[in-house]
ChimeraX commands (.cxc) that place a marker at each C-alpha (Angstrom):
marker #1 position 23.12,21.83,-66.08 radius 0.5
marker #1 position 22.40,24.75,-64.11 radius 0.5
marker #1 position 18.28,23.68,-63.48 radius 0.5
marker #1 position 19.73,19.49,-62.29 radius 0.5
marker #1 position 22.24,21.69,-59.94 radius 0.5
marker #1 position 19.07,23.54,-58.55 radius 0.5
marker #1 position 17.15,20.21,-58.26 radius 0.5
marker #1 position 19.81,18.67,-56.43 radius 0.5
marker #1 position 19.96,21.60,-54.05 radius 0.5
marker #1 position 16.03,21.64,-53.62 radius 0.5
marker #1 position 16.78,17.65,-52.78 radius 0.5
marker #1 position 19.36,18.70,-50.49 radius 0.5
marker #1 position 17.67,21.35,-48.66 radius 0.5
marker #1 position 14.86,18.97,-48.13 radius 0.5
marker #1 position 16.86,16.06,-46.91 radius 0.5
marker #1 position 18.66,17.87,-44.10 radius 0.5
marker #1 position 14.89,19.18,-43.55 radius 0.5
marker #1 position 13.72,15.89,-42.99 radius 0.5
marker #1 position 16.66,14.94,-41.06 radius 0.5
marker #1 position 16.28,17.68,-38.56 radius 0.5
marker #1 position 12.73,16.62,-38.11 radius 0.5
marker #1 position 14.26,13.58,-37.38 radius 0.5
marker #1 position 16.48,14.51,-34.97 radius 0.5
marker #1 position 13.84,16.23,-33.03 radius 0.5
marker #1 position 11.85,13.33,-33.10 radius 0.5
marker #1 position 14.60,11.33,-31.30 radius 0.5
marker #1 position 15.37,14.23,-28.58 radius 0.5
marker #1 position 11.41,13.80,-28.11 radius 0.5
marker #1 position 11.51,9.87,-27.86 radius 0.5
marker #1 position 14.85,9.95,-25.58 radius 0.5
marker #1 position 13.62,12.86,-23.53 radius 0.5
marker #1 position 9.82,10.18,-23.08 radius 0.5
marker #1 position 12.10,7.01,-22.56 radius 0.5
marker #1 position 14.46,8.92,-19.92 radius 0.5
marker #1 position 11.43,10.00,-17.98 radius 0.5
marker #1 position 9.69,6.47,-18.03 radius 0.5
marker #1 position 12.91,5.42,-16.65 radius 0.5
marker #1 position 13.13,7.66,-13.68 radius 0.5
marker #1 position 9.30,7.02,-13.20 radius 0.5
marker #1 position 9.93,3.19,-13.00 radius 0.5
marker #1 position 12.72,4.13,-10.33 radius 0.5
marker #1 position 10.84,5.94,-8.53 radius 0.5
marker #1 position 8.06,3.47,-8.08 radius 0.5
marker #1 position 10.46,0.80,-7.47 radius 0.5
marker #1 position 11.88,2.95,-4.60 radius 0.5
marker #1 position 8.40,3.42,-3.55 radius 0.5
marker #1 position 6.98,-0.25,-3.50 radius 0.5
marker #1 position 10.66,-0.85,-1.58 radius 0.5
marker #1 position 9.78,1.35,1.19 radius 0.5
marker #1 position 6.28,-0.04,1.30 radius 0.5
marker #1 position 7.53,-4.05,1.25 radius 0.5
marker #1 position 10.08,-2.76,3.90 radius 0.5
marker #1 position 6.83,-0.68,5.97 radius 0.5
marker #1 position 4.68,-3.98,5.91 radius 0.5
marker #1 position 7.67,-6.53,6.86 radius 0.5
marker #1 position 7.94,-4.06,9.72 radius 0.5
marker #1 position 4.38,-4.08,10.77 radius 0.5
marker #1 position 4.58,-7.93,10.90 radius 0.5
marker #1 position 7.17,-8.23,13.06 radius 0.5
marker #1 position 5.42,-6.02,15.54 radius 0.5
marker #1 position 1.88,-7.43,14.91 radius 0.5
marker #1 position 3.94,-10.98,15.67 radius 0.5
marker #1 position 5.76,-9.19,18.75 radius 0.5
marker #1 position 2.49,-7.77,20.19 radius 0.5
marker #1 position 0.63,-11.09,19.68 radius 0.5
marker #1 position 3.18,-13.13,21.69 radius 0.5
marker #1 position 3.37,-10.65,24.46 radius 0.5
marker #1 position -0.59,-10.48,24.24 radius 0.5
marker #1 position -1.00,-14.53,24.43 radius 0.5
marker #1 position 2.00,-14.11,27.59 radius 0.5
marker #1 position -0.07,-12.29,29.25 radius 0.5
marker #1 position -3.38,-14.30,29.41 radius 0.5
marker #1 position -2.09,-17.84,29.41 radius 0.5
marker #1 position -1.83,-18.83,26.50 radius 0.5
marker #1 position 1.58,-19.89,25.71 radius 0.5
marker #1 position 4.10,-21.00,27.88 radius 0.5
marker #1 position 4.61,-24.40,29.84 radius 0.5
marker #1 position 0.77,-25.04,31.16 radius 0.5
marker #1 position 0.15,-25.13,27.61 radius 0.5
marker #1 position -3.38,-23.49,26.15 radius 0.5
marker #1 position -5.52,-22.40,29.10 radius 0.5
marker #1 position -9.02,-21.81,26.51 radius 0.5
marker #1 position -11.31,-22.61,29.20 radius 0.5
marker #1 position -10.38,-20.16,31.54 radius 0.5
marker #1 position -10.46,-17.48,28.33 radius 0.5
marker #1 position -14.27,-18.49,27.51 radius 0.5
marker #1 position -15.30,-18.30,31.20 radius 0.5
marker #1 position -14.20,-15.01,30.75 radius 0.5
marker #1 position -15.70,-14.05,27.70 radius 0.5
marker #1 position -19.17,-15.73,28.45 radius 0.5
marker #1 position -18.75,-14.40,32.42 radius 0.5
marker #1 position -18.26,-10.89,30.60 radius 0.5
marker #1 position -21.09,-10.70,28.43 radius 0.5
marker #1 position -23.76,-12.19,31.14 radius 0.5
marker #1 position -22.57,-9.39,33.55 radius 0.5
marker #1 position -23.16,-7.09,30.81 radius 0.5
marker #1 position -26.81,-8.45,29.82 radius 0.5
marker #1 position -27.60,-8.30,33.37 radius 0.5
marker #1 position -26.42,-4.50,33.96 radius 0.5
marker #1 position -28.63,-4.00,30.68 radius 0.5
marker #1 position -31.51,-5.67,32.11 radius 0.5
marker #1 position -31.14,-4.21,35.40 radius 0.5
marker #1 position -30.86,-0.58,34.06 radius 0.5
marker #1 position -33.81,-1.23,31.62 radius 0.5
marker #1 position -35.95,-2.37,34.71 radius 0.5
marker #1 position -35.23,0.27,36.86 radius 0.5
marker #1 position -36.06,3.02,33.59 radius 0.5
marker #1 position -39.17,1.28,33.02 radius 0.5
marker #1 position -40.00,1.01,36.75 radius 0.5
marker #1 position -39.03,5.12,37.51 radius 0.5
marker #1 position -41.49,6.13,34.48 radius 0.5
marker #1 position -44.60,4.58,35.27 radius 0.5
marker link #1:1,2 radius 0.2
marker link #1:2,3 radius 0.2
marker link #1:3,4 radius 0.2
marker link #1:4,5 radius 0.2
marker link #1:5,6 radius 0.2
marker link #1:6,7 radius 0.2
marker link #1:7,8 radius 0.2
marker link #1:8,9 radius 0.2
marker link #1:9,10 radius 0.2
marker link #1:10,11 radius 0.2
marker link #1:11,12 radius 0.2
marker link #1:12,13 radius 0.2
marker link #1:13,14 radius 0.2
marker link #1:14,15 radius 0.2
marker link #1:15,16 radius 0.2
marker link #1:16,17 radius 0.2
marker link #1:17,18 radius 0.2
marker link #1:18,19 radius 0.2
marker link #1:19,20 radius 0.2
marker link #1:20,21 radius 0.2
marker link #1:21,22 radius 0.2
marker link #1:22,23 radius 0.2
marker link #1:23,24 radius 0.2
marker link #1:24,25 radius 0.2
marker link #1:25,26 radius 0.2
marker link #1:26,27 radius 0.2
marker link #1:27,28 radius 0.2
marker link #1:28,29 radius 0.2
marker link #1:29,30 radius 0.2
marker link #1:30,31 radius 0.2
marker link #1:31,32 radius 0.2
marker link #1:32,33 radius 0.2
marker link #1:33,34 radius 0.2
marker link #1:34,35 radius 0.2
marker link #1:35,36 radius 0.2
marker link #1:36,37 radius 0.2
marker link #1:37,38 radius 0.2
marker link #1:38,39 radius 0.2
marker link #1:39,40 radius 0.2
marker link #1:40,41 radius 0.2
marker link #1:41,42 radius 0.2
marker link #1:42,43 radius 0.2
marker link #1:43,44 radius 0.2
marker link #1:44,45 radius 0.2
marker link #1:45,46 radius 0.2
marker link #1:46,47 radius 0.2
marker link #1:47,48 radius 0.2
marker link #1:48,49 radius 0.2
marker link #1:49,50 radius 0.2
marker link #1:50,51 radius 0.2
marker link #1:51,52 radius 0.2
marker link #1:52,53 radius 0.2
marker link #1:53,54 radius 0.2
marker link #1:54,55 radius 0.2
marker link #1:55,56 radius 0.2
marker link #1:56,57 radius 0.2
marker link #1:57,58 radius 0.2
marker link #1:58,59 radius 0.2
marker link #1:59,60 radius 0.2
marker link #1:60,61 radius 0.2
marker link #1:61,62 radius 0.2
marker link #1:62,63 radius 0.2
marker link #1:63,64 radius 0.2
marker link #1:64,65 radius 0.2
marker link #1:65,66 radius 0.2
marker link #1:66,67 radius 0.2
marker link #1:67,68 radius 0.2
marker link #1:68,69 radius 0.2
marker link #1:69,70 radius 0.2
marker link #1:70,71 radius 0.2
marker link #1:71,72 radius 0.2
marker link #1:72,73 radius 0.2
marker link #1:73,74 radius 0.2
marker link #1:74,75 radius 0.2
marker link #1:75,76 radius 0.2
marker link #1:76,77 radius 0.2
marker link #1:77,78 radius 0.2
marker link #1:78,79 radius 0.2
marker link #1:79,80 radius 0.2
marker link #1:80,81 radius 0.2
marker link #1:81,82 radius 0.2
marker link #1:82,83 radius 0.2
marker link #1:83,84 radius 0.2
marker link #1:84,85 radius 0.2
marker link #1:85,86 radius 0.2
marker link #1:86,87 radius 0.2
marker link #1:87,88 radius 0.2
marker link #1:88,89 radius 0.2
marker link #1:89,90 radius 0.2
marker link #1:90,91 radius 0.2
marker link #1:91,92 radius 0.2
marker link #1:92,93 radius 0.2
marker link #1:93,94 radius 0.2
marker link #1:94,95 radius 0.2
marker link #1:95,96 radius 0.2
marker link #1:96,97 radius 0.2
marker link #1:97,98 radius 0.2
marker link #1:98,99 radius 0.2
marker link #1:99,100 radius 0.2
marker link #1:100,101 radius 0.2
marker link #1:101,102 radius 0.2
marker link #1:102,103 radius 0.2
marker link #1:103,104 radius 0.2
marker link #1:104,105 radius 0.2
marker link #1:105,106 radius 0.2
marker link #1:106,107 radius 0.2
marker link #1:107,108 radius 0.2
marker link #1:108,109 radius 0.2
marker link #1:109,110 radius 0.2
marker link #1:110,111 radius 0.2
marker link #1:111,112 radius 0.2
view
C-alpha cells in the first residue's frame, strides 16, 4: 500500500506541476492579448487623429480654393471669366520667352 501511496503522490506532484505550467502559460497569453488590445487602441486613436487632420485640411484646401477663384473671377455673378485667365497665362509666358530671347541676344551679342 505504501509504494500505490507514493505513486499517487509522484502523480500528484506532477499534476500541480503541470498545472502551474499552465497557469503561467495563461498569465503569458493574457499579459500578449492585453497588450494587442492597448496596441489596437492606440492605433485606433491614431488613425482618429489622422481622419480628423485630413477632414481639416479639406476644409481649408476648399476655403482657400473659393477665396482663390474670388479673387480672379471665377465665381460669382459674371459667371466663369476663362478667357481673361488664358490671356493671362499665354500673355505671361510670351513676355517671359521674349525676356529670354532678349537676354540671350544681348549675351551672345556682348561676347563676340
Amino acid at each position: 500500500m505504501s509504494s500505490s501511496r507514493t505513486i499517487e503522490e509522484t502523480y500528484e506532484a506532477q499534476n500541480d506541476q503541470r498545472l502551474d505550467e499552465l497557469h503561467s502559460k495563461i498569465r503569458t497569453l493574457r499579459g500578449v492579448t492585453t497588450d494587442i488590445y492597448d496596441d489596437a487602441e492606440r492605433q485606433h486613436l491614431t488613425l482618429d487623429d489622422t481622419g480628423n487632420a485630413f477632414s481639416s485640411l479639406s476644409m481649408s484646401l476648399s476655403q482657400s480654393s473659393r477665396r482663390a477663384a474670388q479673387a480672379f473671377g471665377l465665381s460669382g455673378a459674371g459667371g466663369v471669366r476663362q478667357m481673361r485667365i488664358i490671356m493671362y497665362i499665354v500673355g505671361s509666358f510670351l513676355a517671359l520667352w521674349l525676356v529670354w530671347k532678349t537676354k540671350e541676344i544681348w549675351w551672345v551679342g556682348g561676347s563676340a
